[in-house]
VEXMI-848046 format. One record per residue (C-alpha): residue in one letter; x, y, z. Coordinates in steps of 0.05 Angstrom, whole numbers, plus 5000, padded with zeros to 4 digits. Layout:
<recs>
AXYZ
...
</recs>
This chain:
<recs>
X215525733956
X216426003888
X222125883845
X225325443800
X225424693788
X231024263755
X227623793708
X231022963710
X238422913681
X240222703615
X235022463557
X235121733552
X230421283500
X224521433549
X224822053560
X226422173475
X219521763474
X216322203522
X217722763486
X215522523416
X208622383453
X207723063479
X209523333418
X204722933383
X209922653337
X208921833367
X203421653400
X207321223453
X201521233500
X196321083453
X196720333482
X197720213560
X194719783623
X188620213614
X184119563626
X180819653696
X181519103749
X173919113763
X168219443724
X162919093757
X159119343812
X161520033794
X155420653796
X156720613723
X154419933714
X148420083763
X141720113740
X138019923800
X132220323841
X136220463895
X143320573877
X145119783904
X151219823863
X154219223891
X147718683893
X145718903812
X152318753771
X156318323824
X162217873814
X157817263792
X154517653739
X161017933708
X163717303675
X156817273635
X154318013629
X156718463578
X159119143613
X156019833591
X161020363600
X168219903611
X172019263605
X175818933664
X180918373663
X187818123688
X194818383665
X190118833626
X192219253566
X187719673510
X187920263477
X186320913504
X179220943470
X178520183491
X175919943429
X179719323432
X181819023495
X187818383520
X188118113584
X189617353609
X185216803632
X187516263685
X184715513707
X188015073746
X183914443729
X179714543787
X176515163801
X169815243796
X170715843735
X175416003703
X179716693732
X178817253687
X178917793738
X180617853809
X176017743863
X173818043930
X168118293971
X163218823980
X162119284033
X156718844069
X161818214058
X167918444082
X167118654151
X171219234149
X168119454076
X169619254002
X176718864000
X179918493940
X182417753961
X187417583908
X194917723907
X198218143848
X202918613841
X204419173793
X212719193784
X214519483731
X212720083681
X215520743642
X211521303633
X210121083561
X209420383579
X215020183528
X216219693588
X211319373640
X211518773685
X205718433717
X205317863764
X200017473810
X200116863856
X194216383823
X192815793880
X193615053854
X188014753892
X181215013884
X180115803896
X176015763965
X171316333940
X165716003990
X171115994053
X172516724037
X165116894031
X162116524097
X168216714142
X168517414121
X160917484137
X160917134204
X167117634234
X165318334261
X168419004258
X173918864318
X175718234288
X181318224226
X179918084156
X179817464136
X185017474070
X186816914010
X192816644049
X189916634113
X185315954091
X191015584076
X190815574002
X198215804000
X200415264044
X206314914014
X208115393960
X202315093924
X201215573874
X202615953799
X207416563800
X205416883734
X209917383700
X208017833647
X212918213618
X210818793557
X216519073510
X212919633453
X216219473397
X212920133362
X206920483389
X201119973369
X206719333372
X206919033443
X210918423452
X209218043510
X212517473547
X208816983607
X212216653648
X209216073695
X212815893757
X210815203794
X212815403865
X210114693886
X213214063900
X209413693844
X208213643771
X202014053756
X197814373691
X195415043677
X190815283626
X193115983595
X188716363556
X191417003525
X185217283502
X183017953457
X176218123454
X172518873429
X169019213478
X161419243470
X158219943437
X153819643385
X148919233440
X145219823466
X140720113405
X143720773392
X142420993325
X148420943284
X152320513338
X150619773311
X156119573271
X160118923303
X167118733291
X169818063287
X176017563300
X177916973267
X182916583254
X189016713206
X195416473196
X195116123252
X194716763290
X188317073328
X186317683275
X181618243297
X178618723241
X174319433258
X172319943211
X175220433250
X182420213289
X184619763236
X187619063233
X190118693301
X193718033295
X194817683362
X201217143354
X203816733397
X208416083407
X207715413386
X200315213363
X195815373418
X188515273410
X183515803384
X176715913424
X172416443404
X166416733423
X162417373425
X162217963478
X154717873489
X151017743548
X148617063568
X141717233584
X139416503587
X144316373647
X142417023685
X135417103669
X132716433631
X131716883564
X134516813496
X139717283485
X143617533418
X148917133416
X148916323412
X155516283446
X156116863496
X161817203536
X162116603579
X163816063534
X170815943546
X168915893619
X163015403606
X167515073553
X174214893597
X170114793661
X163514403644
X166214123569
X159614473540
X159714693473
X160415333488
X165215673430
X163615843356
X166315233313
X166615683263
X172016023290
X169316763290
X167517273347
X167417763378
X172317543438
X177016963423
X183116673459
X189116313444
X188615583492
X196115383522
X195514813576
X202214743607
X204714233648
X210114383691
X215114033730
X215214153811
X218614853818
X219114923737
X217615423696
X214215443628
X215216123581
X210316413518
X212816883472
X206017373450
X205417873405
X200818423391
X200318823328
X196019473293
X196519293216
X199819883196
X196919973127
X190720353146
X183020053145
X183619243133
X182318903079
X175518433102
X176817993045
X183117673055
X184717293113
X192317243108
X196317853139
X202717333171
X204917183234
X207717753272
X215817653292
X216917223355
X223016993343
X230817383342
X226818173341
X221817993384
X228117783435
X231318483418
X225618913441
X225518463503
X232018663518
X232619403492
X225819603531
X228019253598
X235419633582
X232320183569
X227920243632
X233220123668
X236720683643
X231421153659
X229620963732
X238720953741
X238021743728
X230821833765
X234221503827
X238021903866
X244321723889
X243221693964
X237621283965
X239120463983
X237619953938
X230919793981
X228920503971
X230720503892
X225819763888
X221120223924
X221020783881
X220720363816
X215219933842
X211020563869
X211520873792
X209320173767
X203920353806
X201520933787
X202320823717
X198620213716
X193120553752
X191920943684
X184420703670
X180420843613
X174021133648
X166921223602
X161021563638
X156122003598
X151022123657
X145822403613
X145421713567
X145621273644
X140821713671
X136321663613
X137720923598
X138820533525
X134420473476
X135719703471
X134319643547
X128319703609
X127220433616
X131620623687
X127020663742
X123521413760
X127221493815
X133921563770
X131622293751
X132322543832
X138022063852
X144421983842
X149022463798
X141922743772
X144823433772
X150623213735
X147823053664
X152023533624
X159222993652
X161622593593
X167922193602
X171421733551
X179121863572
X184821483608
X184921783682
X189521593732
X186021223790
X186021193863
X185520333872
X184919883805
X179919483845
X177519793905
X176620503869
X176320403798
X173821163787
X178221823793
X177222233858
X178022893852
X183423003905
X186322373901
X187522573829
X191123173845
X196522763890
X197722253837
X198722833791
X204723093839
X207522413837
X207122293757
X210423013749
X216122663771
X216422123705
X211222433667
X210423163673
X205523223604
X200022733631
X200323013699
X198723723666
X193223353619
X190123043681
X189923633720
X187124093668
X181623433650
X177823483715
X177024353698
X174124203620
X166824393610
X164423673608
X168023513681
X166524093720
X159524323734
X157224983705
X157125243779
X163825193790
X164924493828
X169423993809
X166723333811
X168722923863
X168322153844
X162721723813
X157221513868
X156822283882
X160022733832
X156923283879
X160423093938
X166123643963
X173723433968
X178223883990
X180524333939
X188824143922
X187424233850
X191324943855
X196424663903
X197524073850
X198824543797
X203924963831
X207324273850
X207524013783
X209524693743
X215824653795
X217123903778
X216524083706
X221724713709
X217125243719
X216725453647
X209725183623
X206625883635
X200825733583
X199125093637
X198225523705
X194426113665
X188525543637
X188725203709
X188125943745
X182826103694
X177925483712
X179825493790
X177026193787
X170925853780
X171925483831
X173625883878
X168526283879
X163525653879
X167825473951
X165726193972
X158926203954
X156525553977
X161225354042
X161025994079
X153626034091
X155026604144
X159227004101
X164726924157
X170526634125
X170326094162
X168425434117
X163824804116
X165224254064
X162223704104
X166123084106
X171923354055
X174622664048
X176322524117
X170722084124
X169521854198
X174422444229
X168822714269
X164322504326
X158922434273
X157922364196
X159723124172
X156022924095
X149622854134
X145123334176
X146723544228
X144423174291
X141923844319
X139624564269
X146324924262
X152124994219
X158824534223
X164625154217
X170624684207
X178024724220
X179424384156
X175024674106
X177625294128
X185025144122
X184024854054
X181325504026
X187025964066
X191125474022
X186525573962
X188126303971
X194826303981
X195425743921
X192126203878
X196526863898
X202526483884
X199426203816
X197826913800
X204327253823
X207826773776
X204127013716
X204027753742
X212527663745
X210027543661
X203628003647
X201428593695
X194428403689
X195327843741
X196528333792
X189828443804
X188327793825
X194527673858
X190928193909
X184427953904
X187127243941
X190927633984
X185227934015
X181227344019
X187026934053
X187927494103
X180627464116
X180626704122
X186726684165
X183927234210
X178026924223
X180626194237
X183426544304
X178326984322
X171326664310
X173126014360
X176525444314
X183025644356
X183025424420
X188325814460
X188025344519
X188924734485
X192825034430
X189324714377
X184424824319
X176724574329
X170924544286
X165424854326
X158524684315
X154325344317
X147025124335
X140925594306
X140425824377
X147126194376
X150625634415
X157825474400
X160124824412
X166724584395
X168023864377
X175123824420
X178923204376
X185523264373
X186123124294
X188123234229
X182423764226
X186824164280
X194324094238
X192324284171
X191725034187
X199124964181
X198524834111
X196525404092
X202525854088
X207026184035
X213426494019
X213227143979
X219727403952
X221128153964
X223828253901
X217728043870
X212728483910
X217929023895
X215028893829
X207828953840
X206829603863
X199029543878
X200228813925
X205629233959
X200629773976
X195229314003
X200228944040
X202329504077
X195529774090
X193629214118
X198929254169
X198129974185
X190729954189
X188729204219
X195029094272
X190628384274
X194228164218
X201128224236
X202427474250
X198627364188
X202527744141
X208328074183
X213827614189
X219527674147
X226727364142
X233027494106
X238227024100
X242126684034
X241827344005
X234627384002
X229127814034
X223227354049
X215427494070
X211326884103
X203526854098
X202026354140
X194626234179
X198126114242
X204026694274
X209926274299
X207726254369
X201525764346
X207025454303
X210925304352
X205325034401
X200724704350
X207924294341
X208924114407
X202023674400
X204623334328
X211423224344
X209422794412
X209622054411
X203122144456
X199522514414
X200422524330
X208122224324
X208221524309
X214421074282
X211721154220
X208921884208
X203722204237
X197121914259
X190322254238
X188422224320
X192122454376
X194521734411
X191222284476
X184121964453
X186421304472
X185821384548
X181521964537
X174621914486
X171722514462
X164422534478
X158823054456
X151623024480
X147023304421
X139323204413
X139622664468
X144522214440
X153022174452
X157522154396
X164421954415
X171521974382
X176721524411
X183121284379
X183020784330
X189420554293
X187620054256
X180619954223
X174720284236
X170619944287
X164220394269
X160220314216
X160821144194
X161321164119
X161220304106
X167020254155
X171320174094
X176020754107
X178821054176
X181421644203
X180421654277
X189221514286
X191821144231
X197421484183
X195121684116
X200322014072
X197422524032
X195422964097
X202922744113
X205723024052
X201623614053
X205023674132
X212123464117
X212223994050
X208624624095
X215324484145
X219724564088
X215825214065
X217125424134
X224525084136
X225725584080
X223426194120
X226426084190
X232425694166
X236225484239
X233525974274
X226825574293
X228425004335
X223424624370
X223623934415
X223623384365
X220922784381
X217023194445
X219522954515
X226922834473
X230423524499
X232723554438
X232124214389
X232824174311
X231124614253
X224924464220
X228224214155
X230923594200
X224523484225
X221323454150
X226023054141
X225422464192
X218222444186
X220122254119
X224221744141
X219321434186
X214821424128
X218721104072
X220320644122
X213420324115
X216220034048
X222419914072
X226119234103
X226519294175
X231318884217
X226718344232
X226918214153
X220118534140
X216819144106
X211619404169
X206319504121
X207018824082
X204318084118
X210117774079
X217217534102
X218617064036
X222517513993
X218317283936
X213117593962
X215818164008
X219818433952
X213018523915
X211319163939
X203319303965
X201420093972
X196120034016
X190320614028
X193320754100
X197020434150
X196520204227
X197620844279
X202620394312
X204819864278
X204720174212
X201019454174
X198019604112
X190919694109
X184919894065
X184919873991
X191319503974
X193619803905
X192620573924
X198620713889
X195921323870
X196221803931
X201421273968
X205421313918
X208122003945
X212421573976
X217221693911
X216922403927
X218922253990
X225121923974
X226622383920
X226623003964
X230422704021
X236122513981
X235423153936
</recs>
């Protein structure tokens, strides 16, 4: 609905910082985690025939194989052009490398699609990343990389994944807890403390290796693009010099060791050929594990690490005090090699305890005051989240498509393949991202969802991201808006207009000049939706798959398995939203500047159009009370595809309230509203309804009249059907007991309910939505009841749960299915969280925001860091307690 938004209480030291940045006064978030968790076997780093991301740069190759586009590592920090890069390296003595980055599976190896099999947790972070914590559970014994490999491989799709604690290697609390804390002592000064738990019941020694290395752009034989910076030793400190970002000194306790050696591949370990570099990226790993001599004795690089081995007493814990620093006296000096030791002593303990203070302070007034103490660790940890999920991503398609001068000419079949159409993309910018491991590229709508959630903590860069993916290098000069890496062309659902309203209300509704560049650039867009997924000219929409992946009884990204056209109950209700989004975007500005008004009836007309046609061309099914897609063969057939999904609720997104005072306003809307009732009686339920109550007058648009409302709800709200303990399942539980099955072309294609993960091998298997409970299609659920909470007020009841006999008001049913969903995260009274494996509070109270979550016992599944669109969880507890 359109109004105002109250902005967070009082201005504390984060939110002063916060302001500075978006002012451009401190760069606060020039430095932040914007190291990725995994840059190899990304499309990026892919220069294979056919597009086998995962067999050309896999995890073997990526402790030995300089990287292209990106850097990855652990507890990962850079800055936001990435021309340096910090991160940690681990051995426990016995492992068979040394761990520099986490580990997991492909798609082929993990039997229900790529999965990471390591244990860490992001729990802490401000928007500015003044203060950050990081922690992961390292085993003692030797990493069973083989175990994980051969089990993984020999279990099918109904069988569970086979995860890191499940072989044992956790048995006995034999393992590292590592701790890193990060205070900013300025913008470009990060102090930095580790701290190294022995859980187990015996003395044992870890190797630490802070480490700082530049990422590679002079390797690749671009003219202009050759010049190498270095790190060597000074003052007993780790000192980085480039011509461009300046002086870094890396300090830090005691006197560890110094190993350096250069980002370079090692070309004689992966391909038996000299290479450019006589001690490669690998040499601390060769040097600790194999005692080669591996490093540069003299003590220069273009990677280099600082070498603690502690030893630690059973259950005893071992601290070091680090520090980064940006010489702050412009370009360095190359000829002296004395700058001092960076502070680790009394003011390196004062930003420690000012930054943790101070983040304090700013999640005390972001809480609200009715949410428990489980829901307030929830909250924090799902903001760690997301603001550790700020990656620096680097793509310029043309220069992968055409290849490096330095390097083999791509194969032919690079010019028709993948993202071939998508030469004029060029990214070199932190973006927030769906999964640090599993998705370490934006997605378009995922983006858009993480964007609602930063608004909350970070209202600036969730305007800057939103208006990123709209800039002429992003979207394509037809209008699209890429969707993710291994297919820019690919079509999500459009939310980038539904975003925008959302975050303009979190921000106070003032940023005027923000919604007038978005409505600009989703003009484009729009009419791209409109020209190529409505190939009829009906109003009624394709998309294909729109991000829903295996929803349907077959793949809907692939042809058809008979000639026809897929008309689709989702693709429609995402552009009656689109419509709608846009009218309110544009009735905003027209409340501003008259010359909005135009196109504040322009999307009027095409969501009446949209919304008419959703009832009468067949997707509503007046027996069943549903929404269908229908498949319309070539032959003038109509079949529709009866599964009871999320395809069939989202119509009921698409609605708006419209404020009489403000079409009182807009003389020419008026008009066209009322001719549209006098002249097409059709549209009465569409854009009839009105309501007046706490002194306002009120119009709905809504795709569905409150008779389909009401009986489209009477499916979600049953615990048979879409109503689980924990939200609302993508499947009606009805396919259980009941399959759908089509017969096309002389083959069945069948939809039953599937809670868990997917036993079919539709789009890698990796992703499900045949019944378990995602939570962006549950927010965008939960927030249309509250749009239509606002309209009906009391005077709406329906059964809630179905079968109950008990009536409430919308609002209170928005409301529980929030509880139900928070209380994924939350302890339960058999000590656990329902999505997490854990019972140990030392790992339960780590929290995991899994991709999606079981249909009816709400475990975690999927990616396991998707604190991007799970993390509307915070909104969730936010609202409720409003």
């Amino acid at each position: 609905m359109i109004g105002d938004a109250g902005r967070p209480g009082g201005e504390d030291a984060e939110r002063r910082r916060l302001r500075d940045a978006d002012a451009g006064a401190v760069a606060w978030r020039a430095w932040g985690p914007y190291l990725s968790e995994r840059a190899w076997a990304t499309v990026r780093e892919d220069y294979s025939e056919y597009g086998t991301v995962w067999d050309y740069f896999p995890h073997d190759h990526a402790r030995s194989r300089a990287y292209r586009w990106n850097e990855d590592g652990m507890a990962g920090v850079c800055d936001e052009r990435q021309v340096f890069c910090f991160g940690l390296a681990l051995w426990n003595g016995v492992d068979p490398i040394i761990k520099e980055r986490m580990f997991g599976l492909d798609g082929d190896g993990g039997n229900h699609g790529e999965d990471a099999k390591e244990y860490w947790w992001y729990l802490d972070s401000t928007p500015t990343h003044s203060w950050m914590t990081w922690r992961y559970h390292y085993p003692q014994d030797a990493f069973p990389y083989a175990d994980l490999v051969h089990t993984n491989a020999k279990r099918g799709r109904h069988d569970p994944e086979y995860e890191l604690a499940d072989t044992g290697v956790f048995d006995d609390d034999r393992y590292w807890a590592v701790t890193v804390d990060y205070a900013k002592a300025g913008p470009t000064d990060l102090c930095m403390t580790v701290t190294v738990e022995n859980r187990g019941d015996a003395r044992a020694t870890l190797h630490l290796l802070p480490q700082l290395w530049f990422r590679n752009t002079w390797a690749w034989g671009l003219p202009g693009r050759d010049y190498v910076p270095r790190i060597r030793s000074g003052s007993g400190a780790l000192v980085g010099e480039h011509k461009d970002l300046g002086r870094l000194v890396l300090a830090g306790d005691g006197a560890p060791g110094q190993l350096f050696c250069d980002n370079e591949t090692n070309t004689g370990r992966l391909w038996g050929q000299a290479g450019r570099s006589a001690h490669p990226k690998d040499g601390f790993n060769d040097f600790l594990v194999h005692g080669a001599d591996s490093v540069n004795p003299d003590g220069v690089g273009t990677k280099a690490a600082l070498h603690y081995v502690l030893d630690v007493e059973a259950r005893g814990t071992a601290r070091v005090r680090l520090r980064l620093t940006l010489a702050p006296d412009g370009p360095p000096d190359l000829g002296s090699p004395d700058l001092g030791s960076p502070d680790l002593g009394d003011a390196f303990a004062g930003v420690m305890a000012a930054r943790r203070r101070e983040a304090d302070d700013f999640y005390r007034t972001l809480t609200p005051a009715g949410a428990s103490t489980d829901e307030a660790l929830v909250l924090r940890q799902a903001v760690a989240g997301l603001m550790w999920g700020k990656q620096f991503f680097h793509f310029d398609v043309a220069r992968w498509l055409a290849g490096d001068p330095a390097s083999d000419p791509p194969p032919a079949s690079r010019r028709y393949g993948r993202n071939s159409h998508w030469w004029h993309m060029t990214s070199h910018e932190v973006i927030s991202m769906p999964d640090p491991w599993e998705y370490p590229w934006y997605a378009a709508w995922d983006l858009a969802f993480h964007c609602v959630s930063i608004a909350r903590v970070d209202p600036g860069f969730a305007k800057s991201q939103l208006l990123l993916l709209l800039r002429d290098w992003y979207m394509h000069p037809n209008g699209q808006i890429p969707a993710y890496e291994w297919a820019f062309g690919d079509v999500n659902p459009p939310v980038h207009a539904w975003a925008a309203l959302r975050v303009f209300e979190l921000d106070g509704g003032r940023d005027h000049a923000f919604l007038a560049r978005t409505l600009h650039k989703l003009l484009l867009n729009f009419t791209w939706w409109v020209n190529r997924k409505d190939t009829s000219g009906n109003n009624v929409f394709e998309g294909g798959f729109l991000g829903l992946d295996n929803v349907g009884p077959f793949d809907r990204s692939a042809a058809l398995p008979v000639a026809g056209v897929l008309e689709q109950s989702d693709g429609t209700a995402w552009m009656a939203m689109y419509a709608l989004n846009m009218l309110e975007i544009a009735l905003i500005l027209a409340d501003r500047d008259p010359v909005y008004e135009d196109l504040a009836t322009k999307f009027f007309e095409h969501f009446a159009y949209i919304a008419e046609a959703a009832s009468t061309s067949g997707l509503w099914d007046d027996d069943d009370a549903f929404f269908y897609d229908v498949l319309r063969t070539s032959d003038g057939h109509r079949v529709p595809l009866r599964v009871r999904s999320v395809v069939g609720l989202l119509p009921l997104a698409a609605a708006a309230i419209i404020p009489v005072r403000m079409l009182r306003k807009l003389p020419d809307l008026t008009d066209r509203l009322r001719w549209f009732l006098t002249n097409r009686p059709a549209y009465t339920d569409i854009v009839g309804a009105r309501s007046s109550h706490g002194g306002r007058q009120l119009r709905l648009l809504s795709m569905v009249g409150t008779g389909q409302l009401v009986r489209v709800l009477t499916r979600m709200l049953s615990p048979d059907e879409f109503l689980s303990d924990f939200g609302l399942r993508t499947l009606s539980r009805h396919h259980l007991g009941e399959p759908f099955t089509v017969h096309l072309a002389g083959s069945d294609f069948t939809v039953g309910y599937e809670p868990g993960e997917s036993t079919s091998g539709l789009f890698g298997g990796n992703s499900n939505w045949r019944g378990p409970i995602w939570l962006p299609v549950n927010y965008i659920l939960i927030d249309a009841l509250r749009r239509y909470a606002d309209f009906f007020g009391d005077t709406l009841r329906v059964e809630y749960p179905v079968g109950s006999g008990e009536r409430v008001p919308l609002a209170l049913v928005a409301d529980d299915l929030s509880r139900r969903l928070i209380s994924l995260f939350t302890i339960a009274a058999d000590g656990r969280r329902p999505s997490s494996p854990f019972v140990d509070p030392r790992w339960r109270d780590q929290v995991l925001f899994y991709e999606y979550f079981h249909g009816d016992t709400g475990a975690g599944l999927g990616a396991s860091h998707q604190t991007g669109w799970t993390a509307l969880v915070l909104d969730l507890i936010l609202e409720l307690h409003r």
